[in-house]
Structures are given as C-alpha cells and as structure tokens.
C-alpha positions in Angstrom: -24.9 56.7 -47.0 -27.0 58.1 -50.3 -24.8 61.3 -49.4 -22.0 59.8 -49.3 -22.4 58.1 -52.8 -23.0 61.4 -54.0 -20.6 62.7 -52.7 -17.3 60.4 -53.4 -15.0 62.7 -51.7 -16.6 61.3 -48.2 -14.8 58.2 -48.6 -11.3 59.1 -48.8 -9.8 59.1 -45.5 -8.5 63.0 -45.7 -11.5 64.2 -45.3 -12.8 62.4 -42.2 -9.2 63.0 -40.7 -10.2 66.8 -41.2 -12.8 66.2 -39.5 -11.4 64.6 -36.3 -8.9 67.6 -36.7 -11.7 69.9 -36.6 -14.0 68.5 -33.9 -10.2 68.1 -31.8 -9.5 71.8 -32.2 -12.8 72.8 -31.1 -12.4 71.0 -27.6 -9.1 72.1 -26.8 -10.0 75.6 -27.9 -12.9 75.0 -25.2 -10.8 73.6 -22.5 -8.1 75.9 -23.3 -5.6 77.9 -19.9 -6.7 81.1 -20.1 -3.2 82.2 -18.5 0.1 80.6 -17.5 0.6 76.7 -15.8 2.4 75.0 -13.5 5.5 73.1 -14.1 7.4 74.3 -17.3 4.9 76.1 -18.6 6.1 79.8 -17.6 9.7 79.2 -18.6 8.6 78.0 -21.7 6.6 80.5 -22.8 9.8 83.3 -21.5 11.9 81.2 -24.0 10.0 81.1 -27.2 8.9 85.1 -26.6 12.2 86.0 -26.2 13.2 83.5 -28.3 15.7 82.5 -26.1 17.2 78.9 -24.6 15.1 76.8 -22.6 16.2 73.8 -20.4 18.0 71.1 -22.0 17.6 69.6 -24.5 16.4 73.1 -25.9 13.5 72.0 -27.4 14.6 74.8 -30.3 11.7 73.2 -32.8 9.2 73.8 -30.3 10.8 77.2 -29.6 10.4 79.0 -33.0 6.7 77.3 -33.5 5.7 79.1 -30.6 6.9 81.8 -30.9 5.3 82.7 -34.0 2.5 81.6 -32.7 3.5 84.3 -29.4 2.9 87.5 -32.0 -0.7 87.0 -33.2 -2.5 89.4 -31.4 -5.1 87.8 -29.5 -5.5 87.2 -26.3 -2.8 87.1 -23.8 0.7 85.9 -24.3 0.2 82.7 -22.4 -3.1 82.0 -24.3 -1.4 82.1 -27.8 1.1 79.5 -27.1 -1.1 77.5 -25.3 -3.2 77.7 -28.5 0.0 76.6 -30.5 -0.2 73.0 -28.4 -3.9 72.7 -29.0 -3.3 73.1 -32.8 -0.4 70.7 -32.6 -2.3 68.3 -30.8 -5.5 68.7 -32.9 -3.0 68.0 -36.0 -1.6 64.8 -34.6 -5.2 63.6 -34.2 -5.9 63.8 -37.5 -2.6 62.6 -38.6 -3.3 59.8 -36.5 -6.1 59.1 -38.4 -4.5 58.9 -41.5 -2.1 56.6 -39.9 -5.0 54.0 -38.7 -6.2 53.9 -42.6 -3.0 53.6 -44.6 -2.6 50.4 -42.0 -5.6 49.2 -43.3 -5.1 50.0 -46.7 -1.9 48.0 -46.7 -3.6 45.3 -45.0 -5.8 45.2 -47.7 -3.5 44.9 -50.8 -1.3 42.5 -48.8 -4.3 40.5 -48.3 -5.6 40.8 -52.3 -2.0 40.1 -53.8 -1.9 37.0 -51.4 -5.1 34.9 -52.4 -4.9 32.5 -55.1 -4.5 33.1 -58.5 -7.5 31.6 -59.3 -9.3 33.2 -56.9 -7.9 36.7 -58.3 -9.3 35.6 -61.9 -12.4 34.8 -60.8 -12.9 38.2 -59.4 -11.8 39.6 -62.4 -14.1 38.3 -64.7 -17.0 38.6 -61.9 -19.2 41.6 -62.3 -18.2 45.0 -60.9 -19.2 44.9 -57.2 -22.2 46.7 -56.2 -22.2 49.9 -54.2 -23.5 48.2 -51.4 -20.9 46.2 -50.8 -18.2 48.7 -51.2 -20.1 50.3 -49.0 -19.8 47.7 -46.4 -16.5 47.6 -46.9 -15.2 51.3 -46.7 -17.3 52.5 -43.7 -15.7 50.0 -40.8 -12.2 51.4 -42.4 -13.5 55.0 -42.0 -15.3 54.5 -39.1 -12.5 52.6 -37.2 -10.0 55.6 -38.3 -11.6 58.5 -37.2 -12.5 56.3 -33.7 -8.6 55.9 -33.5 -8.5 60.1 -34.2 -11.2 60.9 -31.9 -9.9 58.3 -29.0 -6.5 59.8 -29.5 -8.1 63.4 -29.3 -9.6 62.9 -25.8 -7.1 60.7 -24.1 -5.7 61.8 -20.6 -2.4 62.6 -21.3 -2.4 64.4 -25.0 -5.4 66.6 -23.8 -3.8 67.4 -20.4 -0.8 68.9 -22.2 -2.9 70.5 -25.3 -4.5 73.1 -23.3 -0.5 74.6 -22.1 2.6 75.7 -23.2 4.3 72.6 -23.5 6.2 70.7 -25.9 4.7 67.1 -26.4 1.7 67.6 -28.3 4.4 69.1 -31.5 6.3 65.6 -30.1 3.3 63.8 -30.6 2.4 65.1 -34.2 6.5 64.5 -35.4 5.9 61.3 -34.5 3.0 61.0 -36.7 4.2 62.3 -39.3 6.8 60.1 -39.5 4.8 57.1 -39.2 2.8 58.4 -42.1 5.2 58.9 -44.3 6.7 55.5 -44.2 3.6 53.7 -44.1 2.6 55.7 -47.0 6.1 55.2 -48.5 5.8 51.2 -47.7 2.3 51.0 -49.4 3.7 53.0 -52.7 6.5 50.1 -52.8 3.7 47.6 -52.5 1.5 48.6 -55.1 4.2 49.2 -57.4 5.5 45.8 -57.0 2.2 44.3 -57.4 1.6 46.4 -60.3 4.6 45.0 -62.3 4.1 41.3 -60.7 0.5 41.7 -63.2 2.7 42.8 -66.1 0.8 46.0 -65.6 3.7 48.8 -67.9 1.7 51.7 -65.4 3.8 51.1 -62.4 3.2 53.5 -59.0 5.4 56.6 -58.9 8.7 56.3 -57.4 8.1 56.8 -53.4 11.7 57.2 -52.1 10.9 61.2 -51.8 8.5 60.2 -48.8 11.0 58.3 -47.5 13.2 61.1 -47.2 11.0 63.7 -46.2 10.4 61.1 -43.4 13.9 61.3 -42.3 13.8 64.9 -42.3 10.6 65.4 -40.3 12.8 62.9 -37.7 15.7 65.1 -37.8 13.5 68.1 -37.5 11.7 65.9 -34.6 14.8 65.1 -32.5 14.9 68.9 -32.2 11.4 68.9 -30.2 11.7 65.8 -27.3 14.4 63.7 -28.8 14.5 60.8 -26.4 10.6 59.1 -27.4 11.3 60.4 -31.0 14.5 58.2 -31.0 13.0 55.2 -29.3 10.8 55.0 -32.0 13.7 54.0 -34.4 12.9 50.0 -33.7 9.9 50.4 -34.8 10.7 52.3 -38.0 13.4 49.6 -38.8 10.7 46.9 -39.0 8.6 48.9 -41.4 11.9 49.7 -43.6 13.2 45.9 -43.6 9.7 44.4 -44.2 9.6 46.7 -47.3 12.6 46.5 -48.9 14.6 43.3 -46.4 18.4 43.7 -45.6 19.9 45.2 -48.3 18.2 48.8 -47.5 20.6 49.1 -44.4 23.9 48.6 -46.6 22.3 51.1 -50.0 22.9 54.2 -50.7 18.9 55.1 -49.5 19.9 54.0 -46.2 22.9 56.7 -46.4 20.8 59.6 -48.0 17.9 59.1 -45.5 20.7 59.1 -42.4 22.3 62.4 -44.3 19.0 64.0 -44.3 18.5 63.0 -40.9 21.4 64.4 -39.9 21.5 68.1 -41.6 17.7 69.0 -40.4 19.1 67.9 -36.7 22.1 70.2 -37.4 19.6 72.9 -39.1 17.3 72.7 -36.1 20.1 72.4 -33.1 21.8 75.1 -34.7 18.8 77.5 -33.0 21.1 77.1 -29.4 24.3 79.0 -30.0 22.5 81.7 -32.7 19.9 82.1 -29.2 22.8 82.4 -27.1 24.5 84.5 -29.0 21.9 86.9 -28.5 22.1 87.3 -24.7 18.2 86.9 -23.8 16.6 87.3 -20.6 16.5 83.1 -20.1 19.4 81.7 -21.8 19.5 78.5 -19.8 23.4 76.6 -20.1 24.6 79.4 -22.1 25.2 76.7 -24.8 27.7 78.9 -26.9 30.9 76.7 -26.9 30.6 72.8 -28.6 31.0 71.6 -25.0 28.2 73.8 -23.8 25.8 72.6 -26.8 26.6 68.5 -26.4 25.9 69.2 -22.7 22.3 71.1 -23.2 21.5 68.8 -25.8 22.4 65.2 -23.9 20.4 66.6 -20.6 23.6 65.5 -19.1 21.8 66.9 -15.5 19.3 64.6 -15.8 21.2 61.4 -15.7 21.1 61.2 -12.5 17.1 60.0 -13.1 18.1 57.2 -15.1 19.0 53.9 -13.2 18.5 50.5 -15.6 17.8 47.9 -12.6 15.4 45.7 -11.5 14.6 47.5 -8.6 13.8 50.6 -10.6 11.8 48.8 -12.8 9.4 47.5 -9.7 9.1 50.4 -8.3 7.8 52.3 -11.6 5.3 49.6 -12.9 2.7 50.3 -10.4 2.7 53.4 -11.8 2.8 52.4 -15.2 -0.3 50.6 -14.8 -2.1 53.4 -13.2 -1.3 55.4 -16.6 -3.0 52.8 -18.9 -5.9 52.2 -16.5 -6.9 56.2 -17.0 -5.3 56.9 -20.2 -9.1 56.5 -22.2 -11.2 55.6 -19.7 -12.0 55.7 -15.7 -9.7 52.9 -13.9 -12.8 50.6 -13.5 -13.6 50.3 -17.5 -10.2 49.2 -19.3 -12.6 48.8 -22.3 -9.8 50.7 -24.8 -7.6 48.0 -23.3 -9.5 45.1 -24.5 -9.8 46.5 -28.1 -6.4 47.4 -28.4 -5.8 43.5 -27.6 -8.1 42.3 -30.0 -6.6 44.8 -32.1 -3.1 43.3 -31.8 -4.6 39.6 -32.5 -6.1 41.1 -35.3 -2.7 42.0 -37.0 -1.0 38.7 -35.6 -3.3 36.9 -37.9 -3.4 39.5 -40.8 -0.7 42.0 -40.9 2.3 40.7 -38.3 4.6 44.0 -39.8 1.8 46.1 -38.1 1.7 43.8 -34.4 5.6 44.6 -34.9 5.5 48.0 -35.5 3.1 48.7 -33.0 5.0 46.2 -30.0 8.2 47.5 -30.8 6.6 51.2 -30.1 5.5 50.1 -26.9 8.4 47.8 -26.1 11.2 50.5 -26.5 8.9 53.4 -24.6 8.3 51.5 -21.7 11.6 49.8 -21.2 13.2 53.4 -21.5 10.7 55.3 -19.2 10.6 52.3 -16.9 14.2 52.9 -15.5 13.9 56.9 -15.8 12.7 57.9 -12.6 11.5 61.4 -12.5 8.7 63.8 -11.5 5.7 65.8 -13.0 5.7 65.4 -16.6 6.2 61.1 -16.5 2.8 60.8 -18.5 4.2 62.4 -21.3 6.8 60.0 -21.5 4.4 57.5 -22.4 3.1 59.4 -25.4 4.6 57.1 -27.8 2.9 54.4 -25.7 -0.7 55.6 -25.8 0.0 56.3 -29.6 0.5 52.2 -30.7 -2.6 51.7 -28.4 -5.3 54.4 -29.5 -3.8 52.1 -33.3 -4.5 49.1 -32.1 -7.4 50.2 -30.4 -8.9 51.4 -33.5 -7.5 47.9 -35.6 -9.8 45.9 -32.8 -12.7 48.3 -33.5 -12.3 47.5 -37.2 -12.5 43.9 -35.9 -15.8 44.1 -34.3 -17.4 46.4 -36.9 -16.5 43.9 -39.9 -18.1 41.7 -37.8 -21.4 43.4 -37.2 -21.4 44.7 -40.9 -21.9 41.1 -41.7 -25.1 40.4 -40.2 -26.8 43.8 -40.1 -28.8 45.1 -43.2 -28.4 48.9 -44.8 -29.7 51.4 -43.5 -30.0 51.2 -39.5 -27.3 49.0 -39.6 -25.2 51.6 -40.9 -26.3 54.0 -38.3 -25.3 50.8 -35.4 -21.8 51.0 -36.7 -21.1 54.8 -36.1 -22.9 54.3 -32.9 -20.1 51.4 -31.7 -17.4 53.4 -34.0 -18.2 56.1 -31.1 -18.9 54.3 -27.9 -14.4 54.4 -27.1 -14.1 58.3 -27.7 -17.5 59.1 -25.4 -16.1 57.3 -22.7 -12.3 58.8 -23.2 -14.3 61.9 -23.4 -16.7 61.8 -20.7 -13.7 60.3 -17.9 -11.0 63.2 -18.7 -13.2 65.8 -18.4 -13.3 66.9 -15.3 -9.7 66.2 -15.2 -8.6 68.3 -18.2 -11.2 71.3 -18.7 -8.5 74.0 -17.8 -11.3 76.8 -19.0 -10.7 78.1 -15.0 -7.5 77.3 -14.6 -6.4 80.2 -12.4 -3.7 77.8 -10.0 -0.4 79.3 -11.3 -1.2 82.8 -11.9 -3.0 82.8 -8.1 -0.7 80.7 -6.6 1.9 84.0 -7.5 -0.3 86.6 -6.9 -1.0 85.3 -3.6 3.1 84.9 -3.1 3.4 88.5 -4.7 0.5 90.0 -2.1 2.7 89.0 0.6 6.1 90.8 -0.4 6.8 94.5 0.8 8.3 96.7 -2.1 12.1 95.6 -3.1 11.7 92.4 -1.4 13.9 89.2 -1.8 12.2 86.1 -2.5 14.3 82.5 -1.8 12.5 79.6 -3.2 13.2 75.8 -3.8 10.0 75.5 -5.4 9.8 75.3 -9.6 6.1 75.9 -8.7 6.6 79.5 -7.6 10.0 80.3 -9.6 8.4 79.1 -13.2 4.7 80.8 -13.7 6.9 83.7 -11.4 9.3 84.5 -14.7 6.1 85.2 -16.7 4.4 87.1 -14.3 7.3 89.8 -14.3 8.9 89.3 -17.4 5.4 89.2 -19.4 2.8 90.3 -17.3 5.5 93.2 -16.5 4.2 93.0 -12.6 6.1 93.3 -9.3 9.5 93.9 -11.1 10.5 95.4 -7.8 10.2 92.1 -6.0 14.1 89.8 -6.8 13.1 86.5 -7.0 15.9 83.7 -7.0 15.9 79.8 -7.4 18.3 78.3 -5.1 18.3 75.1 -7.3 19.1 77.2 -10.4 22.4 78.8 -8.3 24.4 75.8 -8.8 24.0 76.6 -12.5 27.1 79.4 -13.5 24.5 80.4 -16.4 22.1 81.5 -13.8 24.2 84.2 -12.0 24.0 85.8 -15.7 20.4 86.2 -15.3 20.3 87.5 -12.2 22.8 90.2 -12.8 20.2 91.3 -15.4 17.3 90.6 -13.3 18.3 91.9 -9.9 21.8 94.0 -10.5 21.9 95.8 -7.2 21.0 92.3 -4.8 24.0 90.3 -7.0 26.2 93.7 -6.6 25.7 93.2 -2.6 27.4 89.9 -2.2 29.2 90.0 -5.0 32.2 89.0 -3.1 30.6 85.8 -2.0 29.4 85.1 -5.4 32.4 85.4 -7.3 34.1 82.8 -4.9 31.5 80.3 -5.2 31.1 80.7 -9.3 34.7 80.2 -9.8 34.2 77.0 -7.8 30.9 76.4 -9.7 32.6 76.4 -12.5 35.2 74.3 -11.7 32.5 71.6 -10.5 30.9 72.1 -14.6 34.0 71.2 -16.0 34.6 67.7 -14.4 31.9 67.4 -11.9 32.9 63.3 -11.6 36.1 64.4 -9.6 33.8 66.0 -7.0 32.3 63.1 -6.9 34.6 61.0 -5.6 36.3 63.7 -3.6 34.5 64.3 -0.3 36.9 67.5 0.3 35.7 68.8 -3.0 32.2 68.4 -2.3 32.1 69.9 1.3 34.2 73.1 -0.2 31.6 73.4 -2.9 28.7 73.4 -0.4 30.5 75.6 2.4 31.2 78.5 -0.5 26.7 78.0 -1.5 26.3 78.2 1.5 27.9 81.3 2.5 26.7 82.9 -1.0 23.4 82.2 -0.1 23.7 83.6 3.8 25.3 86.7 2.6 22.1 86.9 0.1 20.1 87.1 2.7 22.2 89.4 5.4 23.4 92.0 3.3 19.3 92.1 1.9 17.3 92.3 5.2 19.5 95.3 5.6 17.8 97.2 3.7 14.9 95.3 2.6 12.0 92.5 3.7 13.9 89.0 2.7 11.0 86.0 2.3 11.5 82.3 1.4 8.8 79.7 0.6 7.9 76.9 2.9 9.9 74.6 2.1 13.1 76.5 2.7 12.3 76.9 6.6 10.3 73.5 7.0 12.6 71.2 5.4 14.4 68.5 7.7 16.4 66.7 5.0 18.1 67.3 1.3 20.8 69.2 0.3 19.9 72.6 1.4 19.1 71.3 5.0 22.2 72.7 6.2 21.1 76.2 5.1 17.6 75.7 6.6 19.0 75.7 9.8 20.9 78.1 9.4 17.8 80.5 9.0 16.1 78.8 11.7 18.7 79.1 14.3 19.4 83.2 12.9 15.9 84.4 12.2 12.0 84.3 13.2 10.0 83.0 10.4 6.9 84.7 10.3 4.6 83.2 7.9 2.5 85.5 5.5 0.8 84.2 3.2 2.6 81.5 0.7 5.8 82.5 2.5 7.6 83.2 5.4 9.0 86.8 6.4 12.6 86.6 8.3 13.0 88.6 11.2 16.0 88.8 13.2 14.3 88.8 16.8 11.6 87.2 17.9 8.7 89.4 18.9 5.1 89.6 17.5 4.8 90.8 13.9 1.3 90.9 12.5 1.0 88.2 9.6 -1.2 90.9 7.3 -5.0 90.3 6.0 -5.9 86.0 5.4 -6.7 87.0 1.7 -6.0 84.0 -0.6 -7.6 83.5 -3.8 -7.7 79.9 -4.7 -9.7 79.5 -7.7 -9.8 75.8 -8.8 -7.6 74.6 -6.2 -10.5 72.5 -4.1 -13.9 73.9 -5.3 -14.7 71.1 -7.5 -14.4 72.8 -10.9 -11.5 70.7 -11.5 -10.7 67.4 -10.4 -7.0 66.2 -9.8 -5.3 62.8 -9.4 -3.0 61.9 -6.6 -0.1 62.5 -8.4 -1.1 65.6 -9.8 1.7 68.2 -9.2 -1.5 70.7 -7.9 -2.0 67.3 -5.0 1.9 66.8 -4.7 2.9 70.5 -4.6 0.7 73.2 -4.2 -2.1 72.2 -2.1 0.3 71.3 0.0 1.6 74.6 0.3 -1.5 76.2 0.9 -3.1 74.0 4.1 0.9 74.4 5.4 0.9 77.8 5.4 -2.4 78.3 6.7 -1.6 76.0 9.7 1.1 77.5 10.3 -0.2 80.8 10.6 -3.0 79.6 12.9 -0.5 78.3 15.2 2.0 81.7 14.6 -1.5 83.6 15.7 -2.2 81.7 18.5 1.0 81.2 20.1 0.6 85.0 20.7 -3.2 84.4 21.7 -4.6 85.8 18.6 -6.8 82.8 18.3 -10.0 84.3 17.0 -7.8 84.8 14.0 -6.1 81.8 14.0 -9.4 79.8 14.1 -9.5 82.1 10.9 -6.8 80.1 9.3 -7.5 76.7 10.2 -10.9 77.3 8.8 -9.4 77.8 5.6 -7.1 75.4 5.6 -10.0 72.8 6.1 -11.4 74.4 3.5 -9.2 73.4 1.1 -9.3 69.8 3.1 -12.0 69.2 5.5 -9.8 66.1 7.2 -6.6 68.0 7.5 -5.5 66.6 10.6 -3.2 69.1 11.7 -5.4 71.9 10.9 -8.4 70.3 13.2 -5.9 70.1 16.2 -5.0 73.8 15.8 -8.7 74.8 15.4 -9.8 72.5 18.3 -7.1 74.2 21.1 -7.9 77.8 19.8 -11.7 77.2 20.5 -10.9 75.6 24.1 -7.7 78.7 24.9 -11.2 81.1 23.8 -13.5 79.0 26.2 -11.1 79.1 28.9 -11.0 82.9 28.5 -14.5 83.2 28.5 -15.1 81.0 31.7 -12.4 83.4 33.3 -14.1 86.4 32.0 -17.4 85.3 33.5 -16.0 84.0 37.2 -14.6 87.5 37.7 -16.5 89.8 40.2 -18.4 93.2 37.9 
C-alpha cells in the first residue's frame, strides 16, 4: 500500500480495469481455437472475409469488426477473428469493472449527501482524514471491482465464446458500454446537484453528451445481437427516471437520445443491402428489397422457437438452473451465487436504483429466453444474465471486505483482503478450464477432413447437419481445399437465396436439374411471400414438399451418373422430421455404404469396400477437453462418429469381414467404452471368428 500512496494513479479505478483487461486478454490469447468451430463459427467468419450477409439478424456490427480484424496478417484466417472475440471479451471485462466502481461511487455520494446536516458539518470542520483510513476505504472498492472484472473474465459462458468467431463477446461489451455511460451520466447529474444544493458556483460539467453517446453505442448495439441489447431497455429506464423522474420521457433529451438511437441503427443496418448489393459468395436472405431487410433483421424464421406459455417455461427452467449452477463455479459450489445475493441485500438496504437495475436485467433476460426454445448457442442468451450477477456478485464481495477491513490491522490485513477479493475468480477459473481451453481444439476442421477423406473427386455431398455444412464453407472457401467436392445443405434449399449460392458454388450440379429446380424455386418463392397461407392450406404444403422432393431426387440421379453422391448420417438413418419422406426414398433406391463420416449411394447392393478406418479425432474423447451434456460436440458429433463406426463394423461383417469390423467397434468404444451397440457388434464378430476357427480346426489336413 506504501506504493500505492506513491503512486496515486493506483487508486483510480482505470487503471485496475486495465489491468483485468490485460490479465483477460492474456488467457483468452492462451485458450485461443487455433482454426475454425462448430456451430456458426465457419459461416461467420465467410461473411465478415467477404464481407458479406450472415444469417439474420445480420449481425452487420460484428461483421465489419471482424473483418478488419480478418486482414492483419498473422496467423490463419480463423485465428484472427477469433482473436477479434477475445479482444472484445477482454474489453467488456474491464468495462465491467468500471461499471462495479461507478456503482459504488454513486453509492457513496448518495450515502454522504443523505446524512445529517450536522453530521456533514462536523466532518467538515474535523481534521483531514488520515491516509490510513482512505486507505481502508478505497481498497474494498478496488478490490471488489476488479473481482467483478476477473469473475466476469473467467465465467463459463463469456470465455466459451471468447476463444471463436462469434458475435456475443462484442454483445457483451455494447452492453457495457452502455451501462457505463449512464451510470457515469447519472453520477455527473448527482454531483452536480449536490454541488449547487452546498451553494458551491463550481457546478459539474454538463453530462447529457454521455447520455447520448449512450444511445448511440445502443443503436450501434442493436446492430450486433439485438434481442438481449433491447431487453436491457427496463433496466436503463430505471437508471434514467431515478435520475431525472418523469419528465425525461416527455423532454426533448428523451427525443434526441431516441433520434440518436435511431440513425446509428439505420447507419449500422444500412451494411445489409450495400453487402447485398455486392453479390458475395454468402449473401444469406438476399436482403436487397425493404421487405427482404425487415425480414433478415426481425429473424422472422426463427419465430417459430418462440412459444410464451407455461408449459415452455417448465420445460426450460431446469435448464436455466443448470446455467447458473456452472456459470462461475462447479455445480456443487454455488459460492458466486450466495455473494451475488448478499450483493443484492446489500443494494436493497443502500442503493435500491442499483437492486432495480440489476433485477430488471435479470427479470427481462430470463422471461425472454425462458419461452425461446432453441438449440446450441442458449448460454449466450443469458449473457445479460450472468452480467447483473458477476455485479452483484462483486457488490456482496464489497460487503464482506468492508467487513473484514474493520477488524483487521494494516499491513497483513491488507494482503487478507486481495486474498478473499480473489478467492470467486480462482474458483470460476479453475472449474471452466478444462471446459474452455480450446488451445487443441481440432473438432471442426477434423470433423471435415475426415468427411472430405471419404469423398472421391467431383463428389456430391447431401447434409442435414450445420455441423458439417458450416466449418465445411471455410474449409473451401478459405482454406481453398477440396473445391472439387459440391456440398449442399438440404435445410438451406428451402431458402430461394440459397440456389444463388450454389449456382456460384457448384454451376454444373445446379445446371443438371435445373429443370426440377426452377419448378420448385418458383414455388419457393411463392411460399416466402405469404408463407401463412401454406400454413393453413394442406394442398399447398404437400405441393411444396412433392416439388423438394423431386429437386432433391433429381440431385442425386442426374449426379451418381457421372459422379460418387454421399450424404451424412443422418440423411439415411433418420425415421422422423420433415425430410423422412426423402430418407426413404434413398433407402428403398440405393445401398448406403458407409465410409467414414458418410454414407456412399450405390444403386445395387453388392460388396463395396468401405476404404482405410483412418479418423483423426483430436480432442473429441482423449481428455484434453472436457464437454458437458449439452455440449453440441455430446449432442452432435460424437454422435456421429460411434454411428458411423458401428455401422461400418456391422456393413463389414455382414459380408464376413469381421476382423475389420472388430476394427471399427474398437474405435467406436474408444470414443465410448460403454457404447452399447458397438459391444454387441464387437461381441458377435469375435464368436462368427471363433466359430470359424473351430471349423477350421475339426476339418481333416
């Protein structure tokens, strides 16, 4: 602390916040992909190279960040926008930090301007406090806003999506900005108030530009993820009307901030149809017309996910619970929890415009993400979430080091308080290791190679799986490999925009069936425009899917003509969905041969040999890294992998291959060593190989 007095820079909260953003960078940087992801990760990073349209709502922010952050040379592609989310990430840490202490800092003068007058003269005619005690006073502030930084830094879900191309940790850091700059806004208004209540002439300089910077950083912010940006609007209200009450909503500042709001949204949305305009190789929705644009940017697809009922509710909050169990900490030791609620009983008695601000963040995210039921990225949905309690977190943390500053004496005591300041960030830290060191994380960019090992020259590959189709558009249009190979998305073909991409991507295999296509578009099409009347219309619907359907046959005839035509697993293994009707269709026409991640069509049914057992599966179940249940590696791909492998065994064996199909249920319990299906097929091989043996040995040499 001797330093620090020396040193009176120490104590102002900008400098420990560039600290947290430092010692944040630094273990991203470590944990950083070294190459593509799962999920959205390769169609992101297509987008912002190309600087093209991703899917809705455009993210166009996000876009243009990465991008630039696409053409410093170093490292791959992939690497330099995943950087971009570790520096995005590593920013909101720090910004959080500055958050946790203005909300102190406001505390503080709300507190002072509230005791009694007499009290307030009698510390003004007191003798200057001692360093000591301002001492006492600043390093639980400090110390419980850089815990909030770190804690923030090493929680599950910000981590997970720092180290890839994704777009929450620039969510994230919007968000925090904008929570700065009103709080910092709110405590200008405060301290000029107070100022001219003490007849003081030097009142604080006028803070409305903050305000409206705010608003533009939200305008600019509804441009990134805009759904959790606008359900922090509650909570931005209460920090508005506790500063200046009623009247701000009927001024003109409430008009100017709204204006502001509203041209950086236009500014930033205006990215779509400019990127559209230019034809790139992924222009997802082709949002060029003002119906195209409203569509991409209300997700109008994706309403389908949201269902506000009770029942949807129920079945969510297990989950829900599960997310805040291993957000900072294993499932076992809620201990962020219980600060977070002393934290909020902390600003019920103190600051109730903080327990507001923070309830109303966590109120309107989880009512919203409670009834919106969908998939692999429903941790970042929660962001906001995690955001108020890493706050509060830090606010109970304060709570406990006040506490212990009271009765501890200089000097060791000082060192106590860092050492419980740090105890909630070691533990975040230490839990989401294993699950969020992605130094090794080879599962996409093997999980296509594998797919890609498999496919003869000019081959067609059908896929339902985002798994394969995503990372699989930055392996050939980055990486530049396998270009040969035509790669198409069945979900993605009941998108007209689609058929625009693969006329670039694979001209001569759209040329083939172009007949076939052309119907089904202009019915496509026709569905786009009012896709409610084929709703109600089973006549409609039926036509729709009988002219897919037949696009998606004559795909695959007019192909294997002249070429090797493959489809994943789930294509041929399927017994229910929407595309069953096509899965039976290429059961009942073709032999499915599997080889490797996919299955080759053949149009009779005799032996063809399944090529080499050579999958690389780095990371995938060696222990390096760890994944939960509802991990989209557990859900999707290792699922794929112990599939495929079974299903070659039993491909091998039903033709009496069995030494090599004990091969492949070896591997597949290599990946799991109870896989049930996997220790059937290994189990009859060996006895169909004893059997031979005893037959070999009762016949006469």
């Amino acid at each position: 602390m001797r330093f620090i007095r020396q040193h009176s820079f120490l104590s102002k909260p900008p400098v420990w916040a560039a600290l947290v953003f430092v010692l944040s960078l630094l273990l991203y940087i470590w944990t950083l992909a070294p190459t593509v992801t799962l999920v959205d990760s390769g169609e992101l990073i297509i987008a912002a190279r190309s600087l093209g349209v991703a899917h809705p709502p455009g993210f166009p922010l996000y876009l243009m960040l990465a991008h630039l952050a696409s053409l410093v040379p170093i490292g791959s592609v992939a690497q330099r926008v995943n950087f971009a989310s570790s520096l995005f990430a590593a920013l909101a840490c720090g910004m959080l930090t500055l958050v946790v202490a203005e909300l102190l800092h406001i505390s503080e003068i709300l507190r002072a301007s509230t005791r009694p007058r007499k009290k307030r003269k009698d510390r003004r005619s007191s003798p200057r406090p001692t360093v000591g005690i301002i001492e006492s006073r600043q390093l639980p502030i400090l110390a419980a806003a850089v815990t909030g930084g770190l804690l923030f830094a090493c929680s599950r879900t910000l981590w997970s999506y720092a180290t890839i191309a994704e777009v929450y940790t620039l969510n994230s850091l919007l968000i925090l900005m904008i929570f700065l700059l009103l709080l910092r806004w709110r405590r200008r208004v405060i301290e000029a108030r107070t100022l001219a209540s003490r007849g003081t002439l030097a009142a604080a300089a006028n803070a409305d530009h903050l305000l409206l910077l705010g608003a533009i950083v939200f305008g600019l912010a509804l441009g990134v993820h805009h759904v959790t940006v606008a359900l922090t609007l509650p909570a931005l209200a209460v920090i508005v009307y506790q500063t200046e009450r009623a009247s701000f909503f009927v001024g003109k500042k409430f008009l100017y901030c709204a204006l502001f709001s509203l041209v950086a949204l236009v500014v930033v949305y205006s990215y779509l149809p400019l990127a559209a305009a230019r034809d790139p190789i992924l222009n997802w929705g082709n949002p060029r017309s003002i119906s195209a644009i409203w569509s991409h940017i209300s997700g109008w697809q994706y309403r389908v996910f949201l269902s506000f009922s009770p029942a949807n509710i129920g079945s969510q909050l297990p989950q829900l619970v599960r997310f805040l169990l291993r957000e900072f900490a294993a499932p076992w030791l809620p201990l962020t929890l219980c600060f977070a609620g002393v934290g909020f009983v902390t600003a019920l008695k103190r600051d109730r415009t903080t327990l507001f601000f923070l309830l109303l963040i966590v109120i309107a995210d989880i009512g919203y993400v409670l009834n919106y039921d969908i998939a692999e990225d429903k941790d970042a949905y929660y962001l906001p979430t995690f955001i108020a309690i890493a706050i509060a977190a830090a606010l109970g943390v304060l709570r406990v080091l006040q506490f212990l500053s009271e009765r501890l004496r200089r000097g060791s005591g000082y060192i106590t308080l860092v050492l419980v300041a740090l105890v909630l960030p070691a533990i975040a830290l230490a839990s989401n290791w294993p699950y969020n060191n992605r130094r090794h994380y080879f599962i996409a960019h093997d999980y296509v190679d594998n797919i890609l090992g498999s496919i003869e020259p000019n081959g067609l590959v059908l896929t339902l799986d985002w798994q394969v189709a995503s990372p699989m558009l930055y392996v050939q249009q980055i990486e530049r490999r396998r270009s040969d190979v035509q790669v198409v998305d069945l979900n993605l073909l009941r998108r007209s925009w689609y058929f625009d991409y693969l006329k670039r991507a694979c001209p001569e295999l759209m040329a083939r069936s172009t007949d076939k296509i052309d119907i089904y578009v202009a019915e496509l099409k026709q569905w786009e425009h009012d896709p409610e009347a084929y709703a109600k219309s089973t006549v409609l619907t039926q036509r729709i899917a009988s002219k897919f359907e037949a696009a998606c046959e004559a795909l695959v005839t007019r192909q294997l003509a002249i070429a090797p035509v493959h489809v994943t697993s789930e294509l041929i293994l399927q017994t229910e969905g929407g595309d069953v009707n096509f899965t039976n269709w290429l059961n009942r026409n073709f032999q499915a041969v599997p080889r490797g991640l996919v299955f080759q069509l053949f149009p009779d049914s005799t032996f063809h040999d399944p090529g080499p057992l050579g999958l690389r599966t780095r990371g995938l179940a060696d222990g390096t890294i760890r994944f939960e249940p509802d991990d989209v590696v557990s859900q999707k791909v290792l699922p794929v992998y112990k599939s495929m492998l079974v299903n070659r065994g039993r491909y091998l064996a039903h033709f009496g291959q069995h030494e090599r199909a004990i091969e492949a249920f070896a591997q597949a319990l290599a990946l799991d060593a109870k896989f049930d299906l996997a220790l059937e097929g290994m189990q009859q091989s060996k006895d169909q190989l004893n059997q031979i043996d005893e037959r070999d040995a009762r016949r006469p040499r």
